[in-house]
N, CA, C, O and CB atoms as a CASP TS submission, in Angstrom:
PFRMAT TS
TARGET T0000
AUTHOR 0000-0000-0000
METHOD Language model
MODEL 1
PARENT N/A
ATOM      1  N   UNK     1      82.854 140.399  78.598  1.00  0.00           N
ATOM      2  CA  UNK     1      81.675 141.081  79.057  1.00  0.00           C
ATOM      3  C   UNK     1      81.796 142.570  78.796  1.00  0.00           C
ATOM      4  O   UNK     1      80.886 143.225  78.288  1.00  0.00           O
ATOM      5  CB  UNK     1      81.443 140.810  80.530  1.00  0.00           C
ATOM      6  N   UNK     2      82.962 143.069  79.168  1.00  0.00           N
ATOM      7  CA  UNK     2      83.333 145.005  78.882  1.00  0.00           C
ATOM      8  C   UNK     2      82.911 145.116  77.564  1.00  0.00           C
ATOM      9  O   UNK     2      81.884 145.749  77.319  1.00  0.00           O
ATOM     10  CB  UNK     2      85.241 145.691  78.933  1.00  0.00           C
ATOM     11  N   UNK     3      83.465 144.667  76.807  1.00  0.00           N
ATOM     12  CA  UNK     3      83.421 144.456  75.417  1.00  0.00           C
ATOM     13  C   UNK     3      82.350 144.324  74.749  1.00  0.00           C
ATOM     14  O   UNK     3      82.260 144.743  73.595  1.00  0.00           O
ATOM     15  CB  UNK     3      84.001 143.557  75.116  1.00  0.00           C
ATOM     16  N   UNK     4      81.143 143.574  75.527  1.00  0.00           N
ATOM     17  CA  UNK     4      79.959 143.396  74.597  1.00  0.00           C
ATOM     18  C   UNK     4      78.819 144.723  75.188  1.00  0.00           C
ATOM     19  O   UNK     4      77.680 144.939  74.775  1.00  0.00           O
ATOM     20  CB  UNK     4      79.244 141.551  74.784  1.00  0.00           C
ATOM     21  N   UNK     5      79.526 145.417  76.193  1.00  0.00           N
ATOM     22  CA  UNK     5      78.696 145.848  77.307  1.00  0.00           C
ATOM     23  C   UNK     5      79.327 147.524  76.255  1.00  0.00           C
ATOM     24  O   UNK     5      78.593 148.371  75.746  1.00  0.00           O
ATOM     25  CB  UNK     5      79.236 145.285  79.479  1.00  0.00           C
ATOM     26  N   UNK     6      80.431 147.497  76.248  1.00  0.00           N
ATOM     27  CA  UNK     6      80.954 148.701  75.248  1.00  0.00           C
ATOM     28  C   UNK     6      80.219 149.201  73.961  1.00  0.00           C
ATOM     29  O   UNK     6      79.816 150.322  73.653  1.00  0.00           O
ATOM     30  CB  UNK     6      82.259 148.295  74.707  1.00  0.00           C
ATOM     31  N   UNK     7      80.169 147.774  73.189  1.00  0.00           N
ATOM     32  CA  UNK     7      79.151 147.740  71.920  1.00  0.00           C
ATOM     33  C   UNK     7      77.908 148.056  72.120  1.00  0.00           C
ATOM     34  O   UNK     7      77.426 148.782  71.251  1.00  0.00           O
ATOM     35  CB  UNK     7      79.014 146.512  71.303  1.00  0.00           C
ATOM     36  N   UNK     8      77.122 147.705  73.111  1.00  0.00           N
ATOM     37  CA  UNK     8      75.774 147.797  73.250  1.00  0.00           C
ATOM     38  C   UNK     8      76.069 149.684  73.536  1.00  0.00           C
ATOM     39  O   UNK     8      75.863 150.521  72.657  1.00  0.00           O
ATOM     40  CB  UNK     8      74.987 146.579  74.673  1.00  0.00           C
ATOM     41  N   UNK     9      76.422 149.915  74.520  1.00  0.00           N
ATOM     42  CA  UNK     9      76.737 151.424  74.478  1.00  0.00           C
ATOM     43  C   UNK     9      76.907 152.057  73.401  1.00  0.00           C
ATOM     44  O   UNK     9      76.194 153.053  73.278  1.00  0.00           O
ATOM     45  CB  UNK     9      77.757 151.745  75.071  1.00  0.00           C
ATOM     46  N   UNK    10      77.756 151.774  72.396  1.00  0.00           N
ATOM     47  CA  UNK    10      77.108 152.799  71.176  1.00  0.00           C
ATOM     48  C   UNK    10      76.200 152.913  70.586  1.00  0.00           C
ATOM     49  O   UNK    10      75.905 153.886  69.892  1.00  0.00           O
ATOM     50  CB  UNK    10      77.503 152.896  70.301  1.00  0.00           C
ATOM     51  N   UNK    11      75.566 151.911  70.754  1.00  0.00           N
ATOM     52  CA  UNK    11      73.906 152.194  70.305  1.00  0.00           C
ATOM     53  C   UNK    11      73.161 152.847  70.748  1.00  0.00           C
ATOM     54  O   UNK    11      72.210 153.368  70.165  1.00  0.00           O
ATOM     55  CB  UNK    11      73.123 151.377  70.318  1.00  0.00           C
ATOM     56  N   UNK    12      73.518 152.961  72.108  1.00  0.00           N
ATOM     57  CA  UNK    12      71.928 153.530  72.874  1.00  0.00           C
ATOM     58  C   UNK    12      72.342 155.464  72.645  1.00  0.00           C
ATOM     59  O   UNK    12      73.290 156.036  72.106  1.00  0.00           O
ATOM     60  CB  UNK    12      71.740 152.835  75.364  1.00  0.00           C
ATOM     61  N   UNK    13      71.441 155.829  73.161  1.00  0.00           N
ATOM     62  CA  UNK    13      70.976 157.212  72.637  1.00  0.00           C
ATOM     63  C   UNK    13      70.466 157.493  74.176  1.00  0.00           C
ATOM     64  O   UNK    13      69.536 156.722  74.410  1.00  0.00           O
ATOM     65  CB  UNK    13      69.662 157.274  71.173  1.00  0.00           C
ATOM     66  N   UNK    14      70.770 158.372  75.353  1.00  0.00           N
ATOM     67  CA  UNK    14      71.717 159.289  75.284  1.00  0.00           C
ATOM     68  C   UNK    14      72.506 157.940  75.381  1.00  0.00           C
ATOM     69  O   UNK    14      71.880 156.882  75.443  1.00  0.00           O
ATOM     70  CB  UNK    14      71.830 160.624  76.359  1.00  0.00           C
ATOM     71  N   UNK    15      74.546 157.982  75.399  1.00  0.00           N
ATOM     72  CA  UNK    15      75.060 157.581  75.370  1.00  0.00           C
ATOM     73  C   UNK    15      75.179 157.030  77.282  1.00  0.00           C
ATOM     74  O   UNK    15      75.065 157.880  78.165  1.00  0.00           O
ATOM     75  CB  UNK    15      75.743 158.226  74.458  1.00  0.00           C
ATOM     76  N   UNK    16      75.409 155.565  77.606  1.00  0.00           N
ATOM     77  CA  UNK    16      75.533 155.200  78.783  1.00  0.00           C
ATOM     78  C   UNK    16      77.095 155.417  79.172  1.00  0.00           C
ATOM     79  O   UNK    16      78.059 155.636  78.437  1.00  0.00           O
ATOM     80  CB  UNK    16      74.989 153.832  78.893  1.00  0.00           C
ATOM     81  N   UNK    17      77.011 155.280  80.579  1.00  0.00           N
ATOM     82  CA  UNK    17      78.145 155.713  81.221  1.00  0.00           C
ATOM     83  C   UNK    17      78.442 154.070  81.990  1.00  0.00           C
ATOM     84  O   UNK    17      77.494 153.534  82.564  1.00  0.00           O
ATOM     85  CB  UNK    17      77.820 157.243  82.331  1.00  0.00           C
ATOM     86  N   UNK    18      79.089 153.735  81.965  1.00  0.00           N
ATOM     87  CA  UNK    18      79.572 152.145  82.499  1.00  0.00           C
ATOM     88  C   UNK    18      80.785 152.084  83.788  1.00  0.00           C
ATOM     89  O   UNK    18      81.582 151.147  83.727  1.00  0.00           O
ATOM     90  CB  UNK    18      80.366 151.260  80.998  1.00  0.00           C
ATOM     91  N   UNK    19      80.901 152.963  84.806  1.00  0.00           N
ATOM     92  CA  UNK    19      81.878 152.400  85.514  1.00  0.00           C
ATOM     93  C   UNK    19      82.139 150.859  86.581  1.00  0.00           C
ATOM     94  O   UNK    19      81.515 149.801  86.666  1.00  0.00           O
ATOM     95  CB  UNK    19      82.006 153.414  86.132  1.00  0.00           C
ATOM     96  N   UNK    20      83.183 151.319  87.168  1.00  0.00           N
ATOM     97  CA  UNK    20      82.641 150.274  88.200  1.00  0.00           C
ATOM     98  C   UNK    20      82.658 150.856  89.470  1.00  0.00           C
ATOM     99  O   UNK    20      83.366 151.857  89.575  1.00  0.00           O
ATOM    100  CB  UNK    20      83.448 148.955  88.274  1.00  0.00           C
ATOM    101  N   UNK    21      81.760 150.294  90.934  1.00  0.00           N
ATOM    102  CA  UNK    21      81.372 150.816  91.881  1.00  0.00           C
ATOM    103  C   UNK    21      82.545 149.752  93.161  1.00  0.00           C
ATOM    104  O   UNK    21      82.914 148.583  93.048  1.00  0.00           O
ATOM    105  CB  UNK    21      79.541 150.750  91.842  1.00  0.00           C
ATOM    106  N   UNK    22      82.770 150.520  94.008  1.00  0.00           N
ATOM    107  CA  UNK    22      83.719 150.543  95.158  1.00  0.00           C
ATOM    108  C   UNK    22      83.238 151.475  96.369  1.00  0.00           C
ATOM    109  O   UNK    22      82.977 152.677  96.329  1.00  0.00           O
ATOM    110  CB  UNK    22      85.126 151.043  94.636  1.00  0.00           C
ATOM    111  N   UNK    23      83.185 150.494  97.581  1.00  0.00           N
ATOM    112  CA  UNK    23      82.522 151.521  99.006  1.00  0.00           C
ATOM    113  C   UNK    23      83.794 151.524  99.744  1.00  0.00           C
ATOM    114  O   UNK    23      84.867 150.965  99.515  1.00  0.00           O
ATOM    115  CB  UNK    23      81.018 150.761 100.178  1.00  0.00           C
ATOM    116  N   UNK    24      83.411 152.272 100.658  1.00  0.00           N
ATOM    117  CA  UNK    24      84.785 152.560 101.561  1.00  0.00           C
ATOM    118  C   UNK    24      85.425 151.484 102.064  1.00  0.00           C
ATOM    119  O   UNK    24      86.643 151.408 102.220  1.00  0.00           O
ATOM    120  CB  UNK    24      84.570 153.371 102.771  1.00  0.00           C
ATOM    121  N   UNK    25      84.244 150.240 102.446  1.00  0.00           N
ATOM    122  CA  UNK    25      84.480 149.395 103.287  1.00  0.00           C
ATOM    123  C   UNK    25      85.360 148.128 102.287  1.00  0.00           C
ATOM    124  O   UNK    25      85.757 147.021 102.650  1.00  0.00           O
ATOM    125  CB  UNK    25      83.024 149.031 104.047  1.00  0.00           C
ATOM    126  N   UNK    26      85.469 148.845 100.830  1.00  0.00           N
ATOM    127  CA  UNK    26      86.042 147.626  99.800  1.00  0.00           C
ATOM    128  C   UNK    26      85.181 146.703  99.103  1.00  0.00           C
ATOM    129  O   UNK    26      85.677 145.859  98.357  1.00  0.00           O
ATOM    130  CB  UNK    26      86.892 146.683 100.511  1.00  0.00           C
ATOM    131  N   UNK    27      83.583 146.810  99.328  1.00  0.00           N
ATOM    132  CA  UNK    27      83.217 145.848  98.521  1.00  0.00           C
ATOM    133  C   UNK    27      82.993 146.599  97.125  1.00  0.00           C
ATOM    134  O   UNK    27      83.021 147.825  97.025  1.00  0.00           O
ATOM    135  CB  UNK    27      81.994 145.088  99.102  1.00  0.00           C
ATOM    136  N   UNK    28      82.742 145.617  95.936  1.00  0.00           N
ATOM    137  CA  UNK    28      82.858 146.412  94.757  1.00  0.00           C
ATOM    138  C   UNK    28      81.767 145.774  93.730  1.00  0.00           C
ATOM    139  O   UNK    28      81.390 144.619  93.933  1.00  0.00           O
ATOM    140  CB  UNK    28      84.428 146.390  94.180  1.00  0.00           C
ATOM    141  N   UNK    29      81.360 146.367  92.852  1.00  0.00           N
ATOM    142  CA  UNK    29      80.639 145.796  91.638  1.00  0.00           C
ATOM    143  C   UNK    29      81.047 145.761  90.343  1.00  0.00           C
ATOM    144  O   UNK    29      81.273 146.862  89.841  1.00  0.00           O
ATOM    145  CB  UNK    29      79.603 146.322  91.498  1.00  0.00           C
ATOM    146  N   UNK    30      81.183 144.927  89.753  1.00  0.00           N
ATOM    147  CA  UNK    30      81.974 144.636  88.413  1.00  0.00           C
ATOM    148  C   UNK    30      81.632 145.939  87.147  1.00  0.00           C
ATOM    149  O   UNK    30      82.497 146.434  86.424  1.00  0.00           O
ATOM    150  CB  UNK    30      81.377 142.916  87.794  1.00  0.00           C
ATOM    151  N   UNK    31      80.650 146.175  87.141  1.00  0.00           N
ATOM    152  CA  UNK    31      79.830 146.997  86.243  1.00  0.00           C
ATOM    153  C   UNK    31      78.750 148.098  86.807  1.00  0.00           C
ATOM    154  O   UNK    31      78.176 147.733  87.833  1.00  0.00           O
ATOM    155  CB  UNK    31      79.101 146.032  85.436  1.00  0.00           C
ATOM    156  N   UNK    32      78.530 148.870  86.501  1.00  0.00           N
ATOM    157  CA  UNK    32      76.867 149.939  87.285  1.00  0.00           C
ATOM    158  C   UNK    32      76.769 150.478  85.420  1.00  0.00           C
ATOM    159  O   UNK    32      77.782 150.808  84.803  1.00  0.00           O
ATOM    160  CB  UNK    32      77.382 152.106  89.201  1.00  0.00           C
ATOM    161  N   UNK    33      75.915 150.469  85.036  1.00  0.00           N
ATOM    162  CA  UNK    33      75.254 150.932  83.974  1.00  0.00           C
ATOM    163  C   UNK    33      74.361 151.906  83.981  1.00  0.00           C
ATOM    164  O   UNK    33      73.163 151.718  84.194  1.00  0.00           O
ATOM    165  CB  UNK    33      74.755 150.112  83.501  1.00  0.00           C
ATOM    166  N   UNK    34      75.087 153.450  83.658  1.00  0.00           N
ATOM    167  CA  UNK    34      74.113 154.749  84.041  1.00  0.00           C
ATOM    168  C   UNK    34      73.425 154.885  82.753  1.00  0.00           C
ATOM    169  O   UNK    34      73.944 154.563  81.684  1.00  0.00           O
ATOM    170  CB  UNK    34      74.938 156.299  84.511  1.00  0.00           C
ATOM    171  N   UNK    35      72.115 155.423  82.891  1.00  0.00           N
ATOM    172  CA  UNK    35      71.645 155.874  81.885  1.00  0.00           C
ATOM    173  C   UNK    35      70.222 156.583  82.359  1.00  0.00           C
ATOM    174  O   UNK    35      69.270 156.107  82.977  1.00  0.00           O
ATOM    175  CB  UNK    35      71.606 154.782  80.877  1.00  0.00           C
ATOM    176  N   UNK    36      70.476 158.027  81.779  1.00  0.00           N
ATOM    177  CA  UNK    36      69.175 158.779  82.462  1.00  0.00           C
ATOM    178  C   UNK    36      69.593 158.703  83.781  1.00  0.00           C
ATOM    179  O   UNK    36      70.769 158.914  84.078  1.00  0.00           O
ATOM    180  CB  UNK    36      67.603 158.080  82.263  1.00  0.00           C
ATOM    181  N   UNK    37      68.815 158.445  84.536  1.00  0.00           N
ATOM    182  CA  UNK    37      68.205 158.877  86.444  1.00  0.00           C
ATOM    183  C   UNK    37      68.270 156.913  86.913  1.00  0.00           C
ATOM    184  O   UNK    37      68.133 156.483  88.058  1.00  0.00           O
ATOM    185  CB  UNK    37      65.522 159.943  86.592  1.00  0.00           C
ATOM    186  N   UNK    38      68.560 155.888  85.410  1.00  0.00           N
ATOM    187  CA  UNK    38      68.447 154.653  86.022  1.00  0.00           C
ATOM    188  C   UNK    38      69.696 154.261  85.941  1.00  0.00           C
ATOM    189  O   UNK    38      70.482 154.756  85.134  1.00  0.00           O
ATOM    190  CB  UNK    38      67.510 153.724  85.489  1.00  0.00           C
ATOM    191  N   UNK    39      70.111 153.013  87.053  1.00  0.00           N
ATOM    192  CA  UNK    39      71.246 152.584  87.208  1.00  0.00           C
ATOM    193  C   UNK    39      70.917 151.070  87.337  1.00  0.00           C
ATOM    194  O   UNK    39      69.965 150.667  88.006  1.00  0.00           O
ATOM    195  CB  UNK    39      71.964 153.275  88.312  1.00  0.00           C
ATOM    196  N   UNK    40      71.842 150.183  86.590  1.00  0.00           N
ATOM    197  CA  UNK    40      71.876 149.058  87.012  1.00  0.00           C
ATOM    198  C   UNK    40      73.061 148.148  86.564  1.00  0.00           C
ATOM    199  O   UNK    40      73.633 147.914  85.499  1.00  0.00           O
ATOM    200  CB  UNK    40      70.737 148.610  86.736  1.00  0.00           C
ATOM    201  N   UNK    41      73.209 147.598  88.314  1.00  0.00           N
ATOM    202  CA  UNK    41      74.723 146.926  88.783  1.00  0.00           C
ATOM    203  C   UNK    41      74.676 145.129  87.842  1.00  0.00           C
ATOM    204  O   UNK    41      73.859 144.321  87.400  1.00  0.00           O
ATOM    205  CB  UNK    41      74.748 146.699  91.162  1.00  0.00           C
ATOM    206  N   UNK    42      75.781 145.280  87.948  1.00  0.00           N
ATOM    207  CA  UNK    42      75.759 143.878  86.976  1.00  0.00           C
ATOM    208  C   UNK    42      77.076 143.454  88.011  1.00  0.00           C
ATOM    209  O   UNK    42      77.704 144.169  88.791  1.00  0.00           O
ATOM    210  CB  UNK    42      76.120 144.043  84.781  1.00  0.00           C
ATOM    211  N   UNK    43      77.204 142.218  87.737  1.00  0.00           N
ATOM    212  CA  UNK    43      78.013 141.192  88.935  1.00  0.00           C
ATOM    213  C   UNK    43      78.534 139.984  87.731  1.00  0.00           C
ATOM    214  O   UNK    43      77.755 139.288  87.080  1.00  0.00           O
ATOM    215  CB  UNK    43      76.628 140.330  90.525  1.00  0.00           C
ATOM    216  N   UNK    44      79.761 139.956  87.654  1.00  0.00           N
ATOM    217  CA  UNK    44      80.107 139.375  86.662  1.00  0.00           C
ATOM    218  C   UNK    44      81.035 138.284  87.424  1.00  0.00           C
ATOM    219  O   UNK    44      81.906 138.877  88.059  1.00  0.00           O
ATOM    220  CB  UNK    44      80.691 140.324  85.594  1.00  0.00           C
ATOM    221  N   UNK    45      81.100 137.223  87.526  1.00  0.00           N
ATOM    222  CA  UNK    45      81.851 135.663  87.869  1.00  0.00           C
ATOM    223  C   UNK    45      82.009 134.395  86.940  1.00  0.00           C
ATOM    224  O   UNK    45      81.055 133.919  86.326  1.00  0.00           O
ATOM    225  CB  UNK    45      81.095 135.025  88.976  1.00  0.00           C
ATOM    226  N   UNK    46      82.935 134.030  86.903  1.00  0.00           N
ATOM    227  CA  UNK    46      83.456 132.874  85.843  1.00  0.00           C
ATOM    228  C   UNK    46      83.815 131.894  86.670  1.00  0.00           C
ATOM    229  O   UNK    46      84.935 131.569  87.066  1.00  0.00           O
ATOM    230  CB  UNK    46      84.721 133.221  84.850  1.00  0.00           C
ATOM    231  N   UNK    47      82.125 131.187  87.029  1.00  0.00           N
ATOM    232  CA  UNK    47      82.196 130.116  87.664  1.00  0.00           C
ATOM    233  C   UNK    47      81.194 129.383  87.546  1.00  0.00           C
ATOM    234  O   UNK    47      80.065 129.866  87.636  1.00  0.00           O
ATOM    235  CB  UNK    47      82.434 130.271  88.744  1.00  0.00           C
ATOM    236  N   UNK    48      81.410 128.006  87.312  1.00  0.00           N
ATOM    237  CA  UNK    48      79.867 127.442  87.409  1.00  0.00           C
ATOM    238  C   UNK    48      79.233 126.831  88.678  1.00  0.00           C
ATOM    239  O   UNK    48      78.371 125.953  88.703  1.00  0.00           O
ATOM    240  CB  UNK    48      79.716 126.346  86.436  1.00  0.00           C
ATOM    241  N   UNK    49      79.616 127.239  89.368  1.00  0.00           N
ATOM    242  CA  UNK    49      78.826 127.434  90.990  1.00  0.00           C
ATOM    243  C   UNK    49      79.101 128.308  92.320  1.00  0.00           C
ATOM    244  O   UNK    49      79.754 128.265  93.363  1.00  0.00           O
ATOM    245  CB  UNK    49      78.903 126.199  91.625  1.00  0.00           C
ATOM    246  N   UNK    50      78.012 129.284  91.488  1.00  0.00           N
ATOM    247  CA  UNK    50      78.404 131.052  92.107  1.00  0.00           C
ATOM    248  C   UNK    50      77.742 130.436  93.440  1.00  0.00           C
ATOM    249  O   UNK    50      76.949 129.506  93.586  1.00  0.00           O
ATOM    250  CB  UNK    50      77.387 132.933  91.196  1.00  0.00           C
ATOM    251  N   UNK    51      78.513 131.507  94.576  1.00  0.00           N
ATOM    252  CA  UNK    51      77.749 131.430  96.373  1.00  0.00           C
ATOM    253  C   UNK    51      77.366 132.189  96.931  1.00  0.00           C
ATOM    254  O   UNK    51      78.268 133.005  97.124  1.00  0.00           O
ATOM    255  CB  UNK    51      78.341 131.129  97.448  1.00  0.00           C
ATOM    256  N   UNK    52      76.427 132.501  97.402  1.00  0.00           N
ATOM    257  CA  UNK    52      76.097 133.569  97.811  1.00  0.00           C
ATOM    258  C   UNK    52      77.096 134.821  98.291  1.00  0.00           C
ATOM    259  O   UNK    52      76.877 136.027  98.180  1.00  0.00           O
ATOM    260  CB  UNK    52      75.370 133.167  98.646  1.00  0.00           C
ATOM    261  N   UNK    53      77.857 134.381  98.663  1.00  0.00           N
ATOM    262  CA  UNK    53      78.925 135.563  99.017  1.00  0.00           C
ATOM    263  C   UNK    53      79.689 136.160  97.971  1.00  0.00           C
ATOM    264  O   UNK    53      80.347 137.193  98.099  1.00  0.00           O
ATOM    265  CB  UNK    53      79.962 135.103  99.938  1.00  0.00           C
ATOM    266  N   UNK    54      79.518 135.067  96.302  1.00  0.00           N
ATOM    267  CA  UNK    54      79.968 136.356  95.406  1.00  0.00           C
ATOM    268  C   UNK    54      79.484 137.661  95.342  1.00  0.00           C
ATOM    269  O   UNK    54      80.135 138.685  95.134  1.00  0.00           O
ATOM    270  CB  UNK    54      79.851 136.113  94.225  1.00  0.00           C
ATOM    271  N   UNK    55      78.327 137.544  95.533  1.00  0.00           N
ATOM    272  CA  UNK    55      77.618 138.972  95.079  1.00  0.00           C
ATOM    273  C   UNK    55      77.364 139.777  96.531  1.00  0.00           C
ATOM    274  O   UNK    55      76.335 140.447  96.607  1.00  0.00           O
ATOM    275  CB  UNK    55      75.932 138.681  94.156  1.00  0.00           C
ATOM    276  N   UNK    56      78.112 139.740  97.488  1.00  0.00           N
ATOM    277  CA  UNK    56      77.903 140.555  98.217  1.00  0.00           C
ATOM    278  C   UNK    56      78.032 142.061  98.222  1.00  0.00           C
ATOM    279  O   UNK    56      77.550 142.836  99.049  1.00  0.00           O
ATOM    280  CB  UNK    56      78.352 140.149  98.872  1.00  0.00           C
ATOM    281  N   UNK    57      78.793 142.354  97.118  1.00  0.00           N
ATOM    282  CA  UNK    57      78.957 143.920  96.716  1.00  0.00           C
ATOM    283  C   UNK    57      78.297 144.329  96.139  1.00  0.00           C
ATOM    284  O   UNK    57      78.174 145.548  96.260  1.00  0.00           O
ATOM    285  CB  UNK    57      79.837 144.378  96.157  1.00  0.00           C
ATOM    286  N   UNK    58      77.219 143.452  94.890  1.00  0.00           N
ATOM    287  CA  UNK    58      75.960 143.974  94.647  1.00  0.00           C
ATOM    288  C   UNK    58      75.249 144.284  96.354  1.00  0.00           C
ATOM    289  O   UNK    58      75.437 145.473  96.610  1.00  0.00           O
ATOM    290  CB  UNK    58      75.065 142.750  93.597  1.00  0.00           C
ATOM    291  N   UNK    59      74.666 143.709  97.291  1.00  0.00           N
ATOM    292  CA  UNK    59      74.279 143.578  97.814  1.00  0.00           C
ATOM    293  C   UNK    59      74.508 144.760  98.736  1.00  0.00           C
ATOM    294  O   UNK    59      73.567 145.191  99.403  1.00  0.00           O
ATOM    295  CB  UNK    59      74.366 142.586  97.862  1.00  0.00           C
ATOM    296  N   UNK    60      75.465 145.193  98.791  1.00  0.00           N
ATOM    297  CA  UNK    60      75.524 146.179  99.384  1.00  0.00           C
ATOM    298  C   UNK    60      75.629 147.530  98.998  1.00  0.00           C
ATOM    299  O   UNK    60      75.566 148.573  99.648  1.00  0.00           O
ATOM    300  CB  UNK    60      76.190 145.959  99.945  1.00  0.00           C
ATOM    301  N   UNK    61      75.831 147.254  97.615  1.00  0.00           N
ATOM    302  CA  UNK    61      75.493 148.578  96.624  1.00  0.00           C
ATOM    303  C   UNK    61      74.162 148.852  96.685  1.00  0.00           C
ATOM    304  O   UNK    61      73.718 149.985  96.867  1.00  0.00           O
ATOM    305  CB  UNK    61      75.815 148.401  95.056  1.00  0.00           C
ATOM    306  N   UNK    62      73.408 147.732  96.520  1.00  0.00           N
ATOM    307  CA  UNK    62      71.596 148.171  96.453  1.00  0.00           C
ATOM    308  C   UNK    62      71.725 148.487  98.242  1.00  0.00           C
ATOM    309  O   UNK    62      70.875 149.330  98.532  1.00  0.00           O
ATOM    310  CB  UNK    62      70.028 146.365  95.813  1.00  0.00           C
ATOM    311  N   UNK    63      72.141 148.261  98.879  1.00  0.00           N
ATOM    312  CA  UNK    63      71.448 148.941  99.784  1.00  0.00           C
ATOM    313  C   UNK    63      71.695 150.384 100.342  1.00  0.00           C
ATOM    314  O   UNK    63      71.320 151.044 101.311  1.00  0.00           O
ATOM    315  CB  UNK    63      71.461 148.191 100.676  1.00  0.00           C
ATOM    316  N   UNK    64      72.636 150.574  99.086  1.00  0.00           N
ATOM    317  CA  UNK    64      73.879 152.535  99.862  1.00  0.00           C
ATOM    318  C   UNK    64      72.447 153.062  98.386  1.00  0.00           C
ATOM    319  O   UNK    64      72.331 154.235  98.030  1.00  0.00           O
ATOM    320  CB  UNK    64      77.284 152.942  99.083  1.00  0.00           C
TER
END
């Protein structure tokens, strides 16, 4: 996923910023994709039956 998420980044124009996001309390997001004034979290799992409680660090990223 870094990897294809890296490539797509050299394309774009201004250049994106890709870290990953962490709150105090420890939850985290695999990916946040800056670009301009927009941001968007990506949640990455290698499973074929995600539960609601994977993505709780998205979940709490959209809400900080």
């Amino acid at each position: 996923m870094l990897s294809d998420l890296l490539a797509c980044r050299e394309t774009a124009a201004p250049r994106a910023k890709i870290p990953y996001w962490r709150s105090v309390s420890g939850n985290e997001v695999d990916f946040v994709i800056e670009r301009g004034t927009k941001v968007f979290p990506i949640e990455v799992k290698m499973t074929s039956r995600p539960r609601p409680d994977d993505f709780k660090g998205f979940r709490v990223f959209l809400n900080e």
